[in-house]
C-alpha positions in Angstrom: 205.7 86.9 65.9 204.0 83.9 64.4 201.6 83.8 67.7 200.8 87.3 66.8 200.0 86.9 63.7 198.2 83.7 64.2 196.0 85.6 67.1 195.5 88.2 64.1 193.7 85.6 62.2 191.4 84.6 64.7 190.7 88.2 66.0 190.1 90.2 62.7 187.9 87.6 60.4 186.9 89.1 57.8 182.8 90.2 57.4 180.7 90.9 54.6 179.8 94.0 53.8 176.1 95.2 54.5 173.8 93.2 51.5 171.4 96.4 50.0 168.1 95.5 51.1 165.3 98.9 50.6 168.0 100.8 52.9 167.7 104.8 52.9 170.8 106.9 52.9 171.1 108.0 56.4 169.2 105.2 57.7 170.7 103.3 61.1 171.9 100.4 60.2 174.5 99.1 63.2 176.7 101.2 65.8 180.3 101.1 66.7 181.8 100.8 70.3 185.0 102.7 72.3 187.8 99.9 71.7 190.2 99.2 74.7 193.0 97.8 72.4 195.8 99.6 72.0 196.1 100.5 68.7 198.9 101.5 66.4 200.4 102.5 63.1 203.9 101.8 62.3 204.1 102.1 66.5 201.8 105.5 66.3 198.6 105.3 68.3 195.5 105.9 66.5 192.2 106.2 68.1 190.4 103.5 67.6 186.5 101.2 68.2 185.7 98.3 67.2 182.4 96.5 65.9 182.0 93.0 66.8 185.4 92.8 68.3 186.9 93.9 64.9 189.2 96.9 65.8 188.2 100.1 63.0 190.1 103.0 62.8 188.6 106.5 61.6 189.9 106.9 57.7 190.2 110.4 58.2 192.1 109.8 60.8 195.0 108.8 58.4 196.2 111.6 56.4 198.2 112.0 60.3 200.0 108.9 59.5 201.1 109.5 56.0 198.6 108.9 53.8 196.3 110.9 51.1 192.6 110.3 51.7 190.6 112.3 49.0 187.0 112.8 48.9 185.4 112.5 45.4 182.2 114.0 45.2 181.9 112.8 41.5 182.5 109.2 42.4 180.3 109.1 46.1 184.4 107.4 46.7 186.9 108.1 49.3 190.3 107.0 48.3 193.3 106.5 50.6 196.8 105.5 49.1 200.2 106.0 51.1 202.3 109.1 50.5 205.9 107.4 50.2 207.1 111.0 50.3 206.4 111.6 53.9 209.0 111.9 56.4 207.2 113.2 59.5 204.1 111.9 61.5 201.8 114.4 63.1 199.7 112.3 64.9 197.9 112.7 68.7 200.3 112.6 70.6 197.5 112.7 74.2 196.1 109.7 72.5 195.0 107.1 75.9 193.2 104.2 76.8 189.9 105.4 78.1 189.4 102.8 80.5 185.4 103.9 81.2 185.1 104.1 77.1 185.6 100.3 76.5 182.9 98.8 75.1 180.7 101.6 75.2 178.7 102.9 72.2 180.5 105.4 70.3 178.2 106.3 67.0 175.8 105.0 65.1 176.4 103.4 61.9 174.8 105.0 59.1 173.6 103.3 55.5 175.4 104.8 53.4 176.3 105.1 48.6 180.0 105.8 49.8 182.8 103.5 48.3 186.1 103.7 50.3 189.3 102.7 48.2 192.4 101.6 49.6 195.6 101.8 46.6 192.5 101.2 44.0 190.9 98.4 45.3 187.3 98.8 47.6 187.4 97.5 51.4 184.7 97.4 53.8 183.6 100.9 55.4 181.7 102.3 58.0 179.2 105.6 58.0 179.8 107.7 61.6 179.1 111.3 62.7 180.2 112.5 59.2 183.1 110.5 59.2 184.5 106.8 57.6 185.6 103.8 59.5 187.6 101.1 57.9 189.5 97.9 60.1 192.7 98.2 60.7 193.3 94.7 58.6 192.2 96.8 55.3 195.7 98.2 55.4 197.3 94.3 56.3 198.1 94.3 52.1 200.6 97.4 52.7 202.6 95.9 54.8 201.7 93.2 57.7 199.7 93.7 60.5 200.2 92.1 64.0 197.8 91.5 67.1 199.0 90.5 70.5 196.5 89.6 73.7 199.0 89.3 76.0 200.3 93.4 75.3 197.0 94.4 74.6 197.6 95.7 71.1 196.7 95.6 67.5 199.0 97.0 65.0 199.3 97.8 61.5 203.1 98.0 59.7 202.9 100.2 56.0 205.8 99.6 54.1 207.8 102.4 52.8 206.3 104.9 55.8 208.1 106.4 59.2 208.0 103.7 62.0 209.0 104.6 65.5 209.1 103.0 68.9 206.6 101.1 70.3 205.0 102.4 73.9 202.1 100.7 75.3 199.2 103.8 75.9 199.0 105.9 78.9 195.2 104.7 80.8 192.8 107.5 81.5 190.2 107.4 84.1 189.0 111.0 83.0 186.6 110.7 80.1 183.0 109.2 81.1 179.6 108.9 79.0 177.0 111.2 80.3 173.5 110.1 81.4 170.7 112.2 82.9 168.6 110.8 85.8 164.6 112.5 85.6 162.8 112.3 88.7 159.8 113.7 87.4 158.1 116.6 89.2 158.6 117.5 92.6 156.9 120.2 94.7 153.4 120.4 93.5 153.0 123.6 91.1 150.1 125.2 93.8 152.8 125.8 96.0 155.2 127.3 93.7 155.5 131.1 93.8 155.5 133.2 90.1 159.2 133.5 90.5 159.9 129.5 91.2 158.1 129.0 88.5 160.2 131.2 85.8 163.3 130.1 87.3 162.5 126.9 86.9 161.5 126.8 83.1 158.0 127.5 82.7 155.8 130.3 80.8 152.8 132.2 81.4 150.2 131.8 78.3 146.7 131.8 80.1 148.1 129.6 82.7 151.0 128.1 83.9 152.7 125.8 81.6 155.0 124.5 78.9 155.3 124.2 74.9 155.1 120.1 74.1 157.1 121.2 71.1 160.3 122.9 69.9 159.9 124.2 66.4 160.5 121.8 63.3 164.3 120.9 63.0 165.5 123.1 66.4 165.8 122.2 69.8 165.5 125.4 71.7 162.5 127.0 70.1 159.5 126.9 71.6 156.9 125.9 69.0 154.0 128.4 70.6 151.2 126.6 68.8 152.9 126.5 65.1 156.1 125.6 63.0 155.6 122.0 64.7 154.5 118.3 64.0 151.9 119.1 66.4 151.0 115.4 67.8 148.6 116.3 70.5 148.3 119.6 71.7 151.5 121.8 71.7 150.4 123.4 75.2 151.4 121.3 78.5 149.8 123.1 81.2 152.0 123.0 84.7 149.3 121.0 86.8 149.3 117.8 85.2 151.0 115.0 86.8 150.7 116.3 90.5 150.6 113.9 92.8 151.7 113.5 97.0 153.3 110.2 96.9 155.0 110.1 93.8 158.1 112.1 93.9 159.4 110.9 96.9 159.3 107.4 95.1 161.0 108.6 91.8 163.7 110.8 93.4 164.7 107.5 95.6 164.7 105.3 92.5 166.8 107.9 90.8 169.3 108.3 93.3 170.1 104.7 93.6 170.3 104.4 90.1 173.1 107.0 90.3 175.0 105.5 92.7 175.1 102.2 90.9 175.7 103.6 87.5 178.9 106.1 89.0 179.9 103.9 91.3 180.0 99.9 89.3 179.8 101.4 85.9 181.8 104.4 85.6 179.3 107.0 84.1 178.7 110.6 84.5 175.5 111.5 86.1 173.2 114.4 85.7 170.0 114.7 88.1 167.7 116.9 86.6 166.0 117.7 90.6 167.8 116.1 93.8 165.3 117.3 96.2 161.2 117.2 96.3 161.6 121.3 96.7 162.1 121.1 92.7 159.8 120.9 90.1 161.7 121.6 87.6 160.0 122.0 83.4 160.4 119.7 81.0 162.6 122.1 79.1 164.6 122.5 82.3 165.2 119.0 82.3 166.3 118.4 79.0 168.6 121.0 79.2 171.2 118.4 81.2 171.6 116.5 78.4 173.6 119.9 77.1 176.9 121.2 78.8 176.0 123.6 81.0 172.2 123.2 80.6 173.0 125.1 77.3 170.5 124.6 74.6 172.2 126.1 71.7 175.4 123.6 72.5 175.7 120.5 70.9 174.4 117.8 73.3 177.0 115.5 75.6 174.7 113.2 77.5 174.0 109.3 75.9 170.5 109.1 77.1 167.7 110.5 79.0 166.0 108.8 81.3 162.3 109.5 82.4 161.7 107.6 85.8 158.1 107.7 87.1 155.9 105.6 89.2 152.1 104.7 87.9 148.7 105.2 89.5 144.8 103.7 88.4 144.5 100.7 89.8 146.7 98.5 88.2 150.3 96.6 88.9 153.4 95.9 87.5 156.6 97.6 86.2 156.3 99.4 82.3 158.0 101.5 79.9 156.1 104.3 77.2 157.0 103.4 73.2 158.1 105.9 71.6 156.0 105.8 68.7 155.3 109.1 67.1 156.9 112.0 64.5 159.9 114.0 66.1 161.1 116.6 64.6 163.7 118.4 66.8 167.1 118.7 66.3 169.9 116.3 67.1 167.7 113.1 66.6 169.1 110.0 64.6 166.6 108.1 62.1 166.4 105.6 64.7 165.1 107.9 67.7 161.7 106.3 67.9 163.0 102.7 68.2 166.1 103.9 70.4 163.7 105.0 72.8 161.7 102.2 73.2 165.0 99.7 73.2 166.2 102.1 76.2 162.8 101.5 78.0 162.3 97.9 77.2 165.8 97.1 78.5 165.5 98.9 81.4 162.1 97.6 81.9 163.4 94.1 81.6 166.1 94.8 84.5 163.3 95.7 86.7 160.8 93.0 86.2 163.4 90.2 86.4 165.7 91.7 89.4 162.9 93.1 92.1 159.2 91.5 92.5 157.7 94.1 90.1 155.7 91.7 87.5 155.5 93.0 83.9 152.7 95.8 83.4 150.7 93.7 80.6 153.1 93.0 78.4 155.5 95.6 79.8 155.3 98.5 77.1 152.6 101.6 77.4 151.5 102.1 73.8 149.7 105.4 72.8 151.6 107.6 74.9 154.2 108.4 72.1 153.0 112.1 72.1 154.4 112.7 75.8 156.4 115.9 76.1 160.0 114.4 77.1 160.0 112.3 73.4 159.2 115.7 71.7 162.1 117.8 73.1 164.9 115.1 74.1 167.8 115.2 71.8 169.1 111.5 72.9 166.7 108.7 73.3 164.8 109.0 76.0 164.0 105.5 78.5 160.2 106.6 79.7 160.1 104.3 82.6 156.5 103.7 84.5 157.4 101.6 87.5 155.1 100.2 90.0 151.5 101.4 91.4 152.2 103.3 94.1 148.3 103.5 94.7 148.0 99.1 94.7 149.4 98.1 97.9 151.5 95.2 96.6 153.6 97.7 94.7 154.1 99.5 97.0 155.0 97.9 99.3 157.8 96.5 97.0 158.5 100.4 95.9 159.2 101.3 99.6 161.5 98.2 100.2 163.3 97.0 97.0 164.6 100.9 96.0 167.8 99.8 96.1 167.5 96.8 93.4 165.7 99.2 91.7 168.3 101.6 91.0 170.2 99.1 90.3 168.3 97.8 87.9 168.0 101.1 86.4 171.3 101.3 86.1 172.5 97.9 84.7 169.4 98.5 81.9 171.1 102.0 81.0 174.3 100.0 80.4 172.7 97.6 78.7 171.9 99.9 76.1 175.2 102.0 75.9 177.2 98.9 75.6 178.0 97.2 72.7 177.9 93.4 72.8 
């Protein structure tokens, strides 16, 4: 028991609470990962993440375990206190240890005026998804709390509240973070009959094409010219971006990309074409980042990513900054600079695992108005990689696809795990 608790003190250090410093309510201010500690109250698992290897627990969570957590709108104060009177847990009992969760981001952490009190006195919080996260060592002054490496748990013991059995957790391979691959356009649109073209997402309106923009605050409504931000114009007319030699490159890119993110890292993956017959729209392609391509759902995938290859002359591997005014739905405050993160990690992967070089100083800038920034509901990695028209590139795009994709891959996770 003493090692336990001795192991506590070194795991759970206490942290200072965010300092105020011109933060807006809402603002992203930090995120929280998946935890892959067992975690328990009085020997009942609770879901739980952690934040700098601090296990938190969801403060909602607890009126399972036998406590009363009241929402004051008066006071902008959540208040949790033991109910001594309880004699029954209801708690998960499917509760597991999602081994391809560990580590991974979970939310985003939002700034927040909310003041969470534990038995009167105010502990250290956590903004999420509507929700409140607290550490498990806020509740160490009820009772005791213990952590063991060698079992793989953390625990908190209230006093004075039903205790049962202790049962290490069940682990789940089943649960996996979502990302969606884009290999840009395929089949060139010239050869696409009427009906390929309405099947795969696009609209008549003088031409063949697309709306750059769902309406203001949606993310299934096409703008048609009004009720948008309107950066650029709102039409994107089918013909752009046809080339010979590009698809062939992106699809390849993409497909090793999948392998290595499915196969090392243990992520779901959506490909939004897996043959150069497709050309699918842009609002065809976002659609994967919704179950069952379903744009009135509530998006499942973690990020979007844009793979391309780059032509006029020039050399080198780049990413597109996402540096414009989205509007659509399902967007965090941080969008704009998750975007560019995504690509600049990514970006990074490529230029220091294969023989690309840099693209100037690796970021596109001025290209924040491009279509899959204006309809993606997760932050989208814009990815430019290689010349295919300079012969060095290539000649590396034809022969280092598989470090590539793996690159790719290894840039996503970069991103989507906490460190």
């Amino acid at each position: 028991m003493k090692k336990n608790i001795a192991a506590l003190g070194i795991f759970l250090l206490a942290a200072p609470m965010y300092a105020v410093s011109a933060q807006n309510i809402g603002d992203v201010i930090g995120q929280i990962s998946y935890s892959g500690i067992d975690t328990y109250i009085n020997n009942y698992p609770i879901n739980a993440f952690h934040k700098n290897g601090r296990q938190l627990i969801c403060a909602e969570d607890l009126r399972a375990y036998g406590f009363n957590v009241d929402w004051s709108a008066e006071d902008r104060a959540l208040y949790i206190t033991p109910d001594y009177t309880t004699s029954d847990i209801y708690y998960n009992t499917d509760i597991k240890r999602e081994f391809f969760l560990e580590n991974r981001k979970a939310y985003d952490i939002y700034f927040t005026d909310i003041t969470v009190y534990i038995n009167g006195s105010p502990t250290e919080s956590y903004s999420v998804n509507g929700q409140t996260m607290i550490p498990l060592r806020a509740l160490e002054f009820l009772g005791r709390c213990e952590y063991s490496a060698e079992d793989n748990y953390s625990k908190a013991f209230i006093n004075g509240l039903p205790e049962t059995e202790y049962r290490p957790l069940e682990v789940s391979y089943e649960k996996k973070i979502t990302v969606v691959l884009d290999a840009g356009h395929g089949k060139s649109s010239h050869l696409m009959s009427d009906d390929e073209k309405l099947s795969e997402g696009y609209v008549y309106n003088n031409g063949w094409g697309e709306w750059r923009h769902w309406k203001n605050g949606t993310a299934d409504q096409y703008c048609c010219g009004f009720g948008c931000h309107g950066d650029r114009r709102c039409w994107y007319d089918i013909s752009n971006g046809d080339r010979n030699a590009e698809p062939e490159i992106n699809l390849r890119n993409s497909f090793f990309a999948q392998y290595y993110l499915e196969n090392e890292l243990g992520y779901d993956v959506r490909m939004t074409r897996t043959s150069n017959d497709q050309n699918p729209s842009f609002t065809k392609r976002i659609s994967y980042c919704y179950p069952n391509n379903d744009l009135s759902s509530v998006p499942d995938a973690a990020a979007y990513i844009s793979i391309h290859s780059n032509t006029g002359g020039g050399h080198g591997s780049a990413y597109v900054g996402a540096e414009g005014y989205y509007t659509q739905k399902w967007i965090s405050s941080s969008y704009a600079s998750d975007c560019s993160k995504l690509g600049r990690l990514i970006n990074d992967r490529i230029t220091s695992e294969t023989s690309l070089s840099k693209h100037s100083d690796g970021c596109i800038e001025g290209e924040g108005y491009l279509i899959a920034f204006n309809k993606s509901p997760v932050p989208v990695g814009y990815l430019e990689i290689g010349f295919f028209d300079n012969y060095s590139d290539l000649y590396i795009l034809n022969s280092e696809y598989d470090a590539i994709g793996k690159a790719i891959a290894y840039g996503i996770n970069d991103f989507l795990t906490c460190n």
